[in-house]
N, C-alpha and C positions, 0 to 999 in steps of 0.2 A: 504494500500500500504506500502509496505518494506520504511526501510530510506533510504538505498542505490540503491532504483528503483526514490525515489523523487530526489534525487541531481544528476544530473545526469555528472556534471564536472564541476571544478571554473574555469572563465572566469580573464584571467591575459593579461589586457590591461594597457597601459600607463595612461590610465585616472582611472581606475579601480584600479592600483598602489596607486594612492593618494587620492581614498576613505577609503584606509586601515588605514591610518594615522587617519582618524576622526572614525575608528570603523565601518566601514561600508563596506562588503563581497560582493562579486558577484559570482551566481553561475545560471550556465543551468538547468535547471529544470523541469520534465515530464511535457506535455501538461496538463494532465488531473489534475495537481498537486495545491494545492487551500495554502493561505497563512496557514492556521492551520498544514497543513501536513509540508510544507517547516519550520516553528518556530519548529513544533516539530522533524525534522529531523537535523536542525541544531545542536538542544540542545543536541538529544542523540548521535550523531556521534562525534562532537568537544568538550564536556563536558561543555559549555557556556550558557550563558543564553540570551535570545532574548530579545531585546526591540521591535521591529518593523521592519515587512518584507511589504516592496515594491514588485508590481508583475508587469509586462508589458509581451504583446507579440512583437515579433524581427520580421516585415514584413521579407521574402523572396525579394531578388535583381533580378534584369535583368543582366545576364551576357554575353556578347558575345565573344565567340572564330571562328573570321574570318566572315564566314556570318550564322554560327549556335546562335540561342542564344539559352539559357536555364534559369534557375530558381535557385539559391540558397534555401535552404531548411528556412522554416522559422521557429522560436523555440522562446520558453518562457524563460525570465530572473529575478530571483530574486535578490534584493539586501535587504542583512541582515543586520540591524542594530545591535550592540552588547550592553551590559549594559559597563557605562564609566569603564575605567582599565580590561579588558577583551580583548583577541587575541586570533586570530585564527592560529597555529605555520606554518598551512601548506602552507600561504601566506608570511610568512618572509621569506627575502633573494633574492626576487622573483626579 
């Protein structure tokens, strides 16, 4: 699998904000995508080097609009640890 079919976009939340600070990335990441593909797409995409990738799947929600309800989609989340003194640039500023 391509690097740029495994990441499939960073995830920029408030709590995800202040993982950066300790070195550590969150990004979406293809279903079928396994921690070996995610370290090594980090590495070759942001030029960094991996210490350790965490992998979880994201259940799908119950949402309702009025008396419809539906299903938010559910998707896989990695978060990347970095080696210490290492930044990823495209989360600065954020």
């Amino acid at each position: 699998m391509d690097s740029y079919q495994v990441l499939v976009r960073p995830v920029i939340t408030e709590k995800n904000t202040l993982l950066n600070e300790q070195g550590k990335y969150t990004f979406e990441v293809a279903p079928e995508a396994n921690k070996i593909e995610v370290k090594r797409a980090v590495e070759e995409i942001f030029k960094v080097s991996v210490l350790k990738v965490n992998v979880l799947h994201v259940p799908g929600k119950l949402r309702r609009l009025g008396r419809h309800s539906g299903m938010t989609r559910a998707w896989k989340k990695a978060v990347v640890t970095l080696q210490p003194g290492q930044r990823i640039e495209l989360f600065q500023g954020v």
